[in-house]
N, C-alpha and C positions, 0 to 999 in steps of 0.2 A: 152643789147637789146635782145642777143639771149635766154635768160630767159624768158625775156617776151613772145617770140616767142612761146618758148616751153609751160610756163604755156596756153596760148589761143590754143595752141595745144591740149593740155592735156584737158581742157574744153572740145574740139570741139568731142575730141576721148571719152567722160564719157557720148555723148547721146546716145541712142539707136537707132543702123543704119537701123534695119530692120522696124522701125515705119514709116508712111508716116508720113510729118510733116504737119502741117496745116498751112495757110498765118499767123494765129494769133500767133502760136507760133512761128513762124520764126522771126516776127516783135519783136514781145515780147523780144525774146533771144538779138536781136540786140538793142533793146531801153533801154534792162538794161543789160547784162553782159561785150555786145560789147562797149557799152557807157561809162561804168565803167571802161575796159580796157583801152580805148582811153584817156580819161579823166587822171586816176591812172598815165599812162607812158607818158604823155603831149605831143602826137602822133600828128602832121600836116595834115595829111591824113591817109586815111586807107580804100582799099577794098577788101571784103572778098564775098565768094562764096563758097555755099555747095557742089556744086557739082551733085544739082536736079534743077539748074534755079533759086534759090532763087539769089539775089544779095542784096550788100548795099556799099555805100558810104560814109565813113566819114570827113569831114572836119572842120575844126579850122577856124574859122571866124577871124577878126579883133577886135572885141568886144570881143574876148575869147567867143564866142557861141558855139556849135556845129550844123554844118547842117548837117543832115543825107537823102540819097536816097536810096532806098530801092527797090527791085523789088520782085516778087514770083511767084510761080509759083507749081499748084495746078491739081495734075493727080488724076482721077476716075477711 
C-alpha cells in the first residue's frame, strides 16, 4: 500500500504548482488518473485535496461502481 501512496504522490508532485488549475482540469485529473488509481489498488474509499479547495470523493459501490464527488474551486 505504501507504494501506491507514494506513486499518487509522485503523480501529484509532476504537475506544475505555480499554474492556476481550472475546475476542468481538476475534474479531468480526478475522472481519469485518480479513477484509474482507485480502480488499479481495488481502493473502498478515497479523499483527496489539493490543497487550493479543489476536493473529491471516492467510493466503491455495491455493484463494484464507482461514485465519485467532487468539489473546486476557482480564484481570479
Amino acid at each position: 500500500m505504501t507504494d501506491s501512496l507514494d506513486e499518487l504522490k509522485k503523480i501529484l508532485q509532476d504537475e506544475e504548482p505555480e499554474k492556476k488549475k481550472s475546475p476542468q482540469k481538476w475534474t479531468g485529473f480526478v475522472e481519469s488518473t485518480v479513477v484509474n488509481f482507485f480502480d488499479e489498488y481495488r481502493i473502498e474509499k478515497l479523499s483527496i485535496e489539493d490543497g487550493n479547495g479543489n476536493k473529491a470523493k471516492l467510493t466503491r459501490t455495491k455493484d463494484n461502481g464507482i461514485k465519485i464527488e467532487y468539489s473546486s474551486i476557482v480564484m481570479m
